[in-house]
C-alpha positions in Angstrom: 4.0 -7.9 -8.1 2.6 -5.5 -5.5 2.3 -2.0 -5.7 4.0 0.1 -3.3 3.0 3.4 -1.9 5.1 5.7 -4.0 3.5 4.5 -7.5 1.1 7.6 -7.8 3.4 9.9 -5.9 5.4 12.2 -7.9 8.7 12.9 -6.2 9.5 16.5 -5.0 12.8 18.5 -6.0 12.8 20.2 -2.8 15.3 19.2 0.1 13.8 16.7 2.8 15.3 18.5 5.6 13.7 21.6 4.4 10.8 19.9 4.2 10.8 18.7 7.5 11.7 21.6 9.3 8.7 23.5 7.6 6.8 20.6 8.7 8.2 20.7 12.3 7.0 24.5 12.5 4.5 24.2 15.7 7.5 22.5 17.2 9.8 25.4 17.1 10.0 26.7 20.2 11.2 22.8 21.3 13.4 22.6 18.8 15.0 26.3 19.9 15.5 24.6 23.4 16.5 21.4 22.6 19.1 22.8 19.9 20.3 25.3 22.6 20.8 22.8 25.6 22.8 20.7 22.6 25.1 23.5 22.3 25.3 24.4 25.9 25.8 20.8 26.9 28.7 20.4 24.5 30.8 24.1 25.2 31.1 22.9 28.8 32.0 19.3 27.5 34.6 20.9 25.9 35.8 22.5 29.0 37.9 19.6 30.5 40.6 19.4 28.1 41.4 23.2 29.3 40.8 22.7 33.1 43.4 19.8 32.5 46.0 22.2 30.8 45.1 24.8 33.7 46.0 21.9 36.4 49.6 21.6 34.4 50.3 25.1 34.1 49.6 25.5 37.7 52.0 22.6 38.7 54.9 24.3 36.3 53.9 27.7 36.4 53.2 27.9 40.0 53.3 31.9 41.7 53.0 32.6 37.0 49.9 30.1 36.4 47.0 31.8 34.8 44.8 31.3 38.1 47.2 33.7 39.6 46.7 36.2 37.4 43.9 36.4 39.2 45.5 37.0 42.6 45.6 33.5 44.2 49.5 33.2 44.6 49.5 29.7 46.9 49.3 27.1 44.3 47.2 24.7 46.6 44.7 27.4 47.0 44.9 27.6 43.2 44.2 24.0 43.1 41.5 24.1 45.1 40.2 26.9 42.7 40.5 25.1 40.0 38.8 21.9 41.8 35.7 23.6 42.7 35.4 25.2 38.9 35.9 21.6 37.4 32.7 20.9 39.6 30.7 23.1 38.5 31.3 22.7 35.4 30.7 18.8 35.1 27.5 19.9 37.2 26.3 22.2 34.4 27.7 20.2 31.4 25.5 17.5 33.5 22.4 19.4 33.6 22.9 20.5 30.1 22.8 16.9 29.2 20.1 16.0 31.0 17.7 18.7 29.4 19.1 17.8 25.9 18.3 14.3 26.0 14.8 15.2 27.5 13.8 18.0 25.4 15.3 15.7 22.0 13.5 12.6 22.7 10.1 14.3 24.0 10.5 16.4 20.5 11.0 13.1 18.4 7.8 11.3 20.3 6.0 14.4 19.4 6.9 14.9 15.8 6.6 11.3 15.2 3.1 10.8 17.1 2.1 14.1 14.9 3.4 12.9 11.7 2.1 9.5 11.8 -2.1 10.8 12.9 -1.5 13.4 9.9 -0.6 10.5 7.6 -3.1 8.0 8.2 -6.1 10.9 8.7 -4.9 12.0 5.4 -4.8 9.0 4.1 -8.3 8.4 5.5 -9.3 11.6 2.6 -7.7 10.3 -0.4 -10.5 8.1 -2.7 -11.1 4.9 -2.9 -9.4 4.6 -6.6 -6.1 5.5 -4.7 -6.3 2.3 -2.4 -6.5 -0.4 -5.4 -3.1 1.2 -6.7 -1.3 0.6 -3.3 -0.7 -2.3 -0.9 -1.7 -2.1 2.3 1.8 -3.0 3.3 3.4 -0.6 1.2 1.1 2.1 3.2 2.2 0.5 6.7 5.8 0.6 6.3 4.8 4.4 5.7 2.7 5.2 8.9 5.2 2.8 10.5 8.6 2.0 9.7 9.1 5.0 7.9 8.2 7.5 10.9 10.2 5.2 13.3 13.3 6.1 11.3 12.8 9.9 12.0 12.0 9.4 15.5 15.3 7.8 15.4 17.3 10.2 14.1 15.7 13.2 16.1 16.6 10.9 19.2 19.9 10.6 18.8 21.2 12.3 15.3 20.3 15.5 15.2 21.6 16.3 18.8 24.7 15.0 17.2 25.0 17.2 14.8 24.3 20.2 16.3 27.3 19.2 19.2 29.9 18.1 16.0 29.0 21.7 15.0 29.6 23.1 17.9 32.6 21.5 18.9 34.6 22.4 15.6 33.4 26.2 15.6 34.6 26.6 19.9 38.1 24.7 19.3 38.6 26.3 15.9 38.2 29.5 17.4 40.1 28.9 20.8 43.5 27.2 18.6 43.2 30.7 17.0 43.0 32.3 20.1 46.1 30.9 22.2 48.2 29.4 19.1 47.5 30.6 15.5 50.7 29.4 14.3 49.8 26.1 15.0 46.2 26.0 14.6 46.2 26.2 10.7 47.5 22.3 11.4 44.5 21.5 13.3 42.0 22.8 10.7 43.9 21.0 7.7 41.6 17.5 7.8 38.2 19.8 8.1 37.8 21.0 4.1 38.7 17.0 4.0 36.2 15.4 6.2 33.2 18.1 5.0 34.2 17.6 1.8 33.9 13.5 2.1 31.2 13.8 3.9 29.2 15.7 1.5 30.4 13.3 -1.2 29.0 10.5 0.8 26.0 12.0 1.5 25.2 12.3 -2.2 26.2 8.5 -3.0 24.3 7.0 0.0 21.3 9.0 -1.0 19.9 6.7 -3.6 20.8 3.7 -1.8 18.8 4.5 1.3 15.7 5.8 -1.3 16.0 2.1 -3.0 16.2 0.5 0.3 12.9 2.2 1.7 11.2 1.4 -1.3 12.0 -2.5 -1.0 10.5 -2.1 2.6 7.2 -0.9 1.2 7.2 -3.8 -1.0 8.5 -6.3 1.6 6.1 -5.3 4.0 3.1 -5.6 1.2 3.8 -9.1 0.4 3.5 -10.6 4.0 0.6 -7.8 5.0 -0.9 -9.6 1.5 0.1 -13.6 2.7 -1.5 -12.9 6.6 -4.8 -12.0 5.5 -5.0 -14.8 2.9 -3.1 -17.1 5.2 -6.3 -19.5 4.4 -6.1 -19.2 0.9 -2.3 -20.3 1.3 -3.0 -22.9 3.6 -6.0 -24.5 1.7 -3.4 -25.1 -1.6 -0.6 -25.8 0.6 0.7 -22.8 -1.1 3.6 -22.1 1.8 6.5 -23.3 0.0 5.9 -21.3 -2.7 4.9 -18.3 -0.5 8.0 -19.0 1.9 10.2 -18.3 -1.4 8.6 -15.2 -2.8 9.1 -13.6 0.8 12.4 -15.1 0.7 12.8 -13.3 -3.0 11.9 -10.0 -1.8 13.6 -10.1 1.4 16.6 -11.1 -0.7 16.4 -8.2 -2.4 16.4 -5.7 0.6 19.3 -7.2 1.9 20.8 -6.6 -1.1 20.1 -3.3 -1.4 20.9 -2.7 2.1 24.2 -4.5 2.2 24.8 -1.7 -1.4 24.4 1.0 1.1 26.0 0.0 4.1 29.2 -1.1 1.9 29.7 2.9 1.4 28.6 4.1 4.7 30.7 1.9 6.2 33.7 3.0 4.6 32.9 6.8 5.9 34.5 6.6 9.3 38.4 4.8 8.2 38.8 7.5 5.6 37.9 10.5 8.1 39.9 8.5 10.8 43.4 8.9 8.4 42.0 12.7 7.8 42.0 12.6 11.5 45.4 11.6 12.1 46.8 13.3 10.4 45.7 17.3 12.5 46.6 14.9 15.5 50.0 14.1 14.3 51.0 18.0 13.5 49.7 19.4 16.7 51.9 16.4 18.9 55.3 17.1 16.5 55.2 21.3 15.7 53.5 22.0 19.0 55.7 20.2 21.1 58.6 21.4 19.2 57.4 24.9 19.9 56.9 23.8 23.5 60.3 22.3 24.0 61.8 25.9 22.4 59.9 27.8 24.8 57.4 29.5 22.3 54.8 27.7 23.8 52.9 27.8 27.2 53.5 23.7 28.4 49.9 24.0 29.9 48.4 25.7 26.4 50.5 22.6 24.9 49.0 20.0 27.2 45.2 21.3 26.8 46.2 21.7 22.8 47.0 18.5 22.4 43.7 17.1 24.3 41.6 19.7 22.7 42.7 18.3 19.2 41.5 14.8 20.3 38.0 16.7 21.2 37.9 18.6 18.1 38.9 16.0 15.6 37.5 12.7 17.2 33.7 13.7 17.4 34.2 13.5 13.5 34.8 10.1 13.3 30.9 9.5 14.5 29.7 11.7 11.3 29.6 8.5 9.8 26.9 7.0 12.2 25.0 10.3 12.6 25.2 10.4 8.7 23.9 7.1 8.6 21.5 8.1 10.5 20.1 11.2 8.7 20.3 9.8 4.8 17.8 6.7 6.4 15.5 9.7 8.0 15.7 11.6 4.9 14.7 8.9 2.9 11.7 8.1 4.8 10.9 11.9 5.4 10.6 11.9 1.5 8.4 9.1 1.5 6.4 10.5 4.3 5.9 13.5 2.8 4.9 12.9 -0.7 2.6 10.7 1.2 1.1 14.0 2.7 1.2 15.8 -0.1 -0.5 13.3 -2.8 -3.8 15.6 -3.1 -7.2 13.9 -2.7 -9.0 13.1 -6.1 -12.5 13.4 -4.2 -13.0 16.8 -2.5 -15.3 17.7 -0.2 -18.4 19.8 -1.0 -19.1 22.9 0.2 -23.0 22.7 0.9 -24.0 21.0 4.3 -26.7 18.8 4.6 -28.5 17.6 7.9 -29.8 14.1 8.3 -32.9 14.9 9.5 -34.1 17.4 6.4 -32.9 14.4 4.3 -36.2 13.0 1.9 -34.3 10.7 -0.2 -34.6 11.6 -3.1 -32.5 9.7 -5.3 -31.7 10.5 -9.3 -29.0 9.1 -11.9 -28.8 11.7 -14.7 -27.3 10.3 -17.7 -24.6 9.0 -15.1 -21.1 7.9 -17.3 -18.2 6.1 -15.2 -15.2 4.2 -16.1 -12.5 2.8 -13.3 -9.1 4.8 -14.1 -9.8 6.0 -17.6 -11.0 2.1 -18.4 -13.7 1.2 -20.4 -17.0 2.6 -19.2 -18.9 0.4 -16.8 -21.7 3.1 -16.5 -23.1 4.5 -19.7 -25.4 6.8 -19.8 -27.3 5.3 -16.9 -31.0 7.5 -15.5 -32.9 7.0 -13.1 -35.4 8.6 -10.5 -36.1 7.0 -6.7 -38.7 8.9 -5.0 -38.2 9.4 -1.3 -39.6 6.4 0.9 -39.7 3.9 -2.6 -37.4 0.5 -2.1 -35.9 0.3 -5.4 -34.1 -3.3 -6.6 -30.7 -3.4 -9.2 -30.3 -6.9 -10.6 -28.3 -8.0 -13.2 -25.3 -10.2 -13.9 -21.4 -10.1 -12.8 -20.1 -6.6 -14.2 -23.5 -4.8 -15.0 -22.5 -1.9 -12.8 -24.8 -2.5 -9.5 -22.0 -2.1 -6.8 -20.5 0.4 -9.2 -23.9 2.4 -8.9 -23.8 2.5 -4.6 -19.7 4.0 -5.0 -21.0 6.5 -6.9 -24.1 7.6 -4.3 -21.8 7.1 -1.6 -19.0 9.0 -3.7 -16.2 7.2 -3.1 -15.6 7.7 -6.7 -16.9 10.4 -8.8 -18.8 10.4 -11.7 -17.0 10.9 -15.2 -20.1 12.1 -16.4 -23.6 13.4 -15.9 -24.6 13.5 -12.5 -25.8 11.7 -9.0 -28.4 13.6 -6.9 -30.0 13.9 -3.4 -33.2 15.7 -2.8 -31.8 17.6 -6.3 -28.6 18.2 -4.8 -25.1 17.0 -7.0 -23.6 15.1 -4.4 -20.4 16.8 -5.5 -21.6 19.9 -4.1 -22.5 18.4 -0.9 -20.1 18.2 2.3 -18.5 14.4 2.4 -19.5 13.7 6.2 -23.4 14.5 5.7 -23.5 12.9 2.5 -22.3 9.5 3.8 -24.1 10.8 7.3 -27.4 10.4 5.6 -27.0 6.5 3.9 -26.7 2.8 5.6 -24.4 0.6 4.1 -24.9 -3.0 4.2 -22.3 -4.1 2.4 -21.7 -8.3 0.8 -18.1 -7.9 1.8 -18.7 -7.5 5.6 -16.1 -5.7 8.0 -16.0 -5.7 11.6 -13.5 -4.7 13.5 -11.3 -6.5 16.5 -13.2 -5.6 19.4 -16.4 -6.6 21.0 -19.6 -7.2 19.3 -21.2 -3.9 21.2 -18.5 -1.8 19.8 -19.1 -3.5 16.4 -22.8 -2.5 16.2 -22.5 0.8 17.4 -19.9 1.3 14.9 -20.3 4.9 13.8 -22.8 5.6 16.6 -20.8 5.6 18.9 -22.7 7.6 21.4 -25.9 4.5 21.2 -27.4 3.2 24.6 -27.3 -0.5 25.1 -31.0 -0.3 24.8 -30.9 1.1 21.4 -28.1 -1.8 20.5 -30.3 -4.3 21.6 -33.0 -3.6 19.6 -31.1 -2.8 16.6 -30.0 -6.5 17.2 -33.3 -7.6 17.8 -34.3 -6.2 14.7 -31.6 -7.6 12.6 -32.3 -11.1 14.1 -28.8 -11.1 15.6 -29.8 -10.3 20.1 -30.5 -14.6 19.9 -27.5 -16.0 18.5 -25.3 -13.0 20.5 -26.4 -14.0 23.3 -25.8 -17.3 23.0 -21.8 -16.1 22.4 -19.3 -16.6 25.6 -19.6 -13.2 26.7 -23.1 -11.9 25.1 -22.4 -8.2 23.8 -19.2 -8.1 25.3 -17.7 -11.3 22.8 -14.7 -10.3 21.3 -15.1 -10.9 17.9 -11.3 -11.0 16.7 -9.9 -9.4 13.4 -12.7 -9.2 10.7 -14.7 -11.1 12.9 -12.8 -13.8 12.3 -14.2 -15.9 15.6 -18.1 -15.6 13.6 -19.9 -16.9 11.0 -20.2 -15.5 7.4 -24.2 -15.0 8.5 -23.6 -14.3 12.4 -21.6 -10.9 10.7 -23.9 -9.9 8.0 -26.5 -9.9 10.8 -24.1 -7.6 13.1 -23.4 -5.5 9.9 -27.4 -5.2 9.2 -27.8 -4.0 13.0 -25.3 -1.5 12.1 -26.9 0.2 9.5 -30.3 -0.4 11.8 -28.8 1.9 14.3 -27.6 4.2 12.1 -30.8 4.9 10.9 -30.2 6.4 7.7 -33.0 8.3 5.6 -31.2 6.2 2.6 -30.5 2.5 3.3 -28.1 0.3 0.8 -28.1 -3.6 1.3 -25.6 -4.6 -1.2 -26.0 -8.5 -1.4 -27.3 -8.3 2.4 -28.5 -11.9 2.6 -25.9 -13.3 0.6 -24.4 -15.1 3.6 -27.2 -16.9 5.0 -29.2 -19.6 5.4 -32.5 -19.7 4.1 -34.2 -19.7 7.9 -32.0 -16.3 8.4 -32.8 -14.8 4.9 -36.7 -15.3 6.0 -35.9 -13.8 9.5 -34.3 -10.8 7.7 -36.6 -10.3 5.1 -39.3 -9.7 8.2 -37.0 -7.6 10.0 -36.4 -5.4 6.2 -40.1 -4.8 6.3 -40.3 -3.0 9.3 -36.7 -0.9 8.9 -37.5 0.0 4.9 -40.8 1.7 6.4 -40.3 5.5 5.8 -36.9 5.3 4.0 -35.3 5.4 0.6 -34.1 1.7 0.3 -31.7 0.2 -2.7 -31.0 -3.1 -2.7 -28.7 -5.2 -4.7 -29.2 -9.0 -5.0 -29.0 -12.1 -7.1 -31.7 -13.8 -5.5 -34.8 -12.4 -7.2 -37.5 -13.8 -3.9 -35.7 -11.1 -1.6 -36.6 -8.0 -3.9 -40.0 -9.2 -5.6 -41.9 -6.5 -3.2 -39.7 -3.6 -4.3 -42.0 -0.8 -5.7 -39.4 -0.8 -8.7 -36.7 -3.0 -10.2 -33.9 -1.8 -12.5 -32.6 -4.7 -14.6 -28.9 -3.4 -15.7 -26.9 -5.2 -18.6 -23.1 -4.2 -19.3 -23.9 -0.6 -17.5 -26.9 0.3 -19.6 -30.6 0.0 -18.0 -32.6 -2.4 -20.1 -35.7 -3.0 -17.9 -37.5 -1.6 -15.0 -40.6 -2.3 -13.4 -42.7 -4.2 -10.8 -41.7 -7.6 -10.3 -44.9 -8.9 -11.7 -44.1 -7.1 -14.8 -40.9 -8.1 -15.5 -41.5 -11.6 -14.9 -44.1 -12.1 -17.2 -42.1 -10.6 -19.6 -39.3 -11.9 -22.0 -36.5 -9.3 -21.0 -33.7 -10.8 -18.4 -35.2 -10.3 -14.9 -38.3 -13.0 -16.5 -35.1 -15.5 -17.8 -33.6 -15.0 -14.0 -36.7 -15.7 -12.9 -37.6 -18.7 -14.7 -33.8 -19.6 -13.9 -34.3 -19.3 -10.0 -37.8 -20.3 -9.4 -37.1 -23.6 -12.3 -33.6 -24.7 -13.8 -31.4 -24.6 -10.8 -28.7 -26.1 -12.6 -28.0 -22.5 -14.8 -28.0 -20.4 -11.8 -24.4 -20.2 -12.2 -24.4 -18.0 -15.1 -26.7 -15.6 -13.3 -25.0 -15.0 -10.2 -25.0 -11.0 -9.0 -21.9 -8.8 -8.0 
């Protein structure tokens, strides 16, 4: 099964709203606004129920309404009062509105466009060694799904909130303002409904956490079955495929049906607890009424108000809804943010020009995640401007040896150097600054075949991309493509050859130019007419720079001023080609293997 992103995060004790609004601290002064127009908006809301008792005590009052208190004695002038107050105060409990909404949804697209370039850049500075626990998809439903839900709930749920709030503290304290002796009736459901609502809160929580947590893995098994769609296609695998997705999005409807079974029960229990503050305000107010202890216009807005104060409640249940499915994904998102990067950036800075390239293993240990070792005890010295050659078989450690110069994973012991500098003292960005990569596993991104090559130089003329083209023996075949420079080249360069790619990729690292140059397997995708072509266009770029190169086929490294022969992690041989061959180590049994019996080169293939 895939791994989803939560299986090296250690979950945190603290609350994820507290979380959140410590994270939403350079959006205060929004939130202060938004939260105030949301209270604003909602106390002249409220008004209508009041202006409506006003309008009956005026009608039964007359020359003893409350307006005339005030000195307007005609009641038509008192109507018109009243009419031109009831506009302004739909006017302002319109504006109110207006700003709420704005200020609300201009917060969530901030906090969500925020939360989601803080995830991914720092998911950009955790290690290689944390990518091969997680699946891609689990990550996406992170820097996606997961920060849609909180946009969704700052949209609409936390405005909400704060107005359900709001609405229960005004019409609590107006009942005891104009009728204590009945308002004790309308408060008797709110103990009730907090209480249940609480209670809910606290079942719903896990269910939501479960459901997020099937969308990470959801979302990792078809992330996993696009990008080996060919792999599926090419075993008529898509039965088989179609049920696994079918298994796993089985499973989140479970789980989701598990919490929506409780949530949904949320708003017919509150709606009895409702009732029944409704029911005592209609019968003992009206009594009171009909004895004349009560104001008929108090009675009339009492009765309305209670509808206002009581019914907002009903929606906890959404707005609830709402918040556990943010919280869970805050929780997810923010462990995210706060699993702390393995490899840490140095503090010494190093500039690409003063770079030599000096290169030196010292009694260099590694093992992947406390595995067996793969390195073991490995030394060796590259002097600036040599072009040094790794060979070996499947597993001997030669891509293993360009992760750690490149430090995406850190030595377990011993140590890598630069020009005598522990690359764990150096600063990340001029470490990786000062080397090419050409890797065997070639990336390119969906966009043109210009923005491909000057991948990482981004500020390169089309001059300079030419001729790093030229040099790479790729200008020829590009501009044989539809659009030359300008081809789109599709997802991983899907649209191009294995070879047409590895040629881009060289061009890359050309225009780079690196003091330190890595071809890992660089011709492994070619023809021989394009390995030849490369090789010519190697000797001119390898001129003045440290050079490593990785490779199974012996031809391409045979001029190397030194070969390391590696076997299970531990050097065995180094030398000259010359040397080696006419030995009877294993770089001369390659040899012999390559240059005579074709038919064991299978046992010899490198990384």
């Amino acid at each position: 099964m895939e791994s989803n992103a939560e299986t090296s995060i250690k979950p945190k004790q603290q609350q994820p709203l507290a979380r959140l609004l410590r994270y939403m601290r350079p959006h205060r002064r929004a939130v202060t606004l938004a939260a105030l127009f949301s209270v604003l908006n909602k106390f002249f809301d409220l008004a209508p129920p009041v202006l409506i008792g006003m309008a009956v005590d005026i009608v039964v009052a007359q020359d003893d309404s409350v307006i005339a208190k005030f000195g307007v004695d005609d009641g038509s002038t008192q109507l018109f009062v009243l009419a031109v107050f009831t506009l302004v105060v739909w006017i302002l409990e319109s504006i109110f509105d207006y700003a709420n909404q704005i200020y609300w949804r201009n917060l969530a697209q901030s906090v969500e466009h925020d939360m989601r370039l803080d995830s991914y850049q720092h998911v950009q500075g955790l290690e290689m060694a944390y990518f091969e626990d997680q699946s891609t998809g689990g990550l996406m439903s992170i820097l996606n799904d997961d920060i849609n839900q909180l946009e969704r709930f700052l949209d609409v749920g936390a405005n909400a909130l704060i107005q359900v709030s709001v609405t229960v503290l005004v019409v609590g304290a107006l009942f005891f303002a104009i009728a204590p002796q009945v308002a004790w009736m309308v408060i008797i459901p709110t103990p009730l409904i907090i209480w249940g609502s609480m209670w809910f809160q606290e079942k719903v929580t896990p269910r939501y956490a479960a459901v997020r947590e099937q969308v990470g893995i959801l979302n990792g098994q078809l992330a996993n079955n696009i990008g080996g769609i060919a792999t599926i296609k090419s075993f008529t695998a898509e039965a088989h495929e179609v049920a696994r997705i079918n298994r796993e999005s089985e499973e989140y409807r479970v789980r989701n049906r598990a919490a929506i079974a409780l949530s949904s029960a949320f708003s017919p229990i509150i709606r009895m607890a409702i009732v029944t503050g409704f029911i005592l305000i209609m019968v003992f107010g009206g009594k009171m009424a009909l004895d004349g202890r009560l104001n008929i216009g108090l009675y009339s807005a009492m009765v309305l108000m209670t509808q206002r104060f009581l019914w907002p409640l009903v929606s906890l249940g959404q707005t609830f809804d709402l918040y556990q499915r943010a919280m869970a994904s805050t929780t997810r998102i923010l462990n995210l943010l706060n699993t702390e990067p393995q490899i840490v950036d140095g503090a010494l800075p190093m500039a690409v020009d003063s770079v030599r390239g000096d290169v030196v293993f010292d009694d260099v240990r590694f093992s992947y995640n406390s595995g067996p070792e793969v390195v073991k005890g490995l030394s060796f010295a590259i002097p600036a401007g040599d072009t040094a050659a790794f060979v070996g078989a499947t597993g001997a450690g030669k891509s293993t040896i360009i992760k750690l110069l490149l430090r995406f994973y850190d030595v377990t012991g011993g140590s890598v150097r630069i020009d005598g500098q522990d690359v764990r003292d150096l600063q990340l960005p001029d470490l990786r600054g000062a080397i090419g990569l050409v890797s065997q596993d070639v990336f390119l991104f969906h966009g043109t075949v210009r923005e491909n090559i000057a991948y990482g130089t981004f500020d390169a003329t089309d001059e300079q991309i030419i001729e790093a083209a030229t040099i790479a023996e790729a200008h020829d075949f590009i501009m044989e493509l539809a659009d030359g420079y300008d081809t789109v080249v599709g997802e991983r360069g899907q649209k191009l050859s294995g070879g047409q790619r590895q040629r881009i990729s060289i061009a890359r690292a050309v225009l780079k130019d690196p003091p330190i140059l890595v071809l890992d397997e660089a011709t492994s995708s070619v023809d021989n007419e394009t390995e030849a072509a490369i090789q010519r266009s190697l000797e001119r770029i390898i001129v003045g720079r440290t050079t490593i190169l990785i490779a199974h086929r012996l031809s391409t490294i045979r001029n190397a001023d030194r070969i390391f022969v590696l076997e299970n992690g531990v050097l065995t041989e180094q030398g000259r080609h010359e040397e080696l061959a006419a030995g009877d180590g294993l770089y001369a049994a390659l040899w012999r293997v390559q240059t005579g019996e074709r038919g064991k080169i299978a046992e010899v293939a490198g990384d």
